[in-house]
C-alpha positions in Angstrom: -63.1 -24.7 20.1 -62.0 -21.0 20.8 -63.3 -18.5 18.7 -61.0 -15.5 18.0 -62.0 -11.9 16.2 -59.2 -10.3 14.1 -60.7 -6.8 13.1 -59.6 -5.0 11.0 -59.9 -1.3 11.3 -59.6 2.1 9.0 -59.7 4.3 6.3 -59.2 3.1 3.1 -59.7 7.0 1.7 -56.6 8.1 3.8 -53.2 7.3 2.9 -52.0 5.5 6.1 -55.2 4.9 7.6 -56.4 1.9 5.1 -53.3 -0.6 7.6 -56.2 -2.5 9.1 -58.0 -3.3 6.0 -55.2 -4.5 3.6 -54.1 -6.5 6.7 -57.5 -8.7 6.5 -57.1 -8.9 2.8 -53.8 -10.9 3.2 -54.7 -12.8 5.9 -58.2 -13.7 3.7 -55.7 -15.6 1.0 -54.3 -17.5 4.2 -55.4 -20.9 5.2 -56.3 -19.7 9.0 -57.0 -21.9 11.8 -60.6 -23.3 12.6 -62.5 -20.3 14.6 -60.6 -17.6 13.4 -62.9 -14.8 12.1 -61.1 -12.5 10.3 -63.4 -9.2 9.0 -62.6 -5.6 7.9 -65.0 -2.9 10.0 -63.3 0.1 8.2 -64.6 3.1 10.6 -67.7 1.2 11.6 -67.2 0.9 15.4 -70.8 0.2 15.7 -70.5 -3.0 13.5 -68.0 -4.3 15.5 -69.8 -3.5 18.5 -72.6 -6.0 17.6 -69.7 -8.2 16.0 -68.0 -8.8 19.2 -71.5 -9.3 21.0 -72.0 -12.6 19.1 -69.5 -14.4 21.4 -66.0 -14.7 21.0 -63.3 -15.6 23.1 -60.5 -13.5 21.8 -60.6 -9.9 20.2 -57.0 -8.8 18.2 -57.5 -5.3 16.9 -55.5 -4.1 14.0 -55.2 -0.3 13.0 -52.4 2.0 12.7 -51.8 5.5 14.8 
């Protein structure tokens, strides 16, 4: 089985910078297929350092510019 990341990343303090985070909350009321991870890192590129160290075969990022 595959094991896919969906990070979300961002600012919930700023105005148009909290994208990544209310994306993860609507995918968290989805059923989601079997090995998706789906977490909100806010501004903690650290966390999602280690995150992504535990093994996973696909990384989707999700932020706004």
């Amino acid at each position: 089985m595959k094991r896919i990341l969906v990070a979300g990343i961002g600012n919930a303090w700023l105005a148009d910078d909290g994208f990544g985070g209310e994306v993860v909350r609507r995918l968290e009321q989805r059923e989601l297929p079997e090995g998706a991870v789906v977490l909100d890192f806010g501004t903690g590129g650290l966390d999602l350092a280690y995150e992504v160290m535990r093994g996973y075969d696909a990384l989707v990022l999700v932020d706004v510019s």
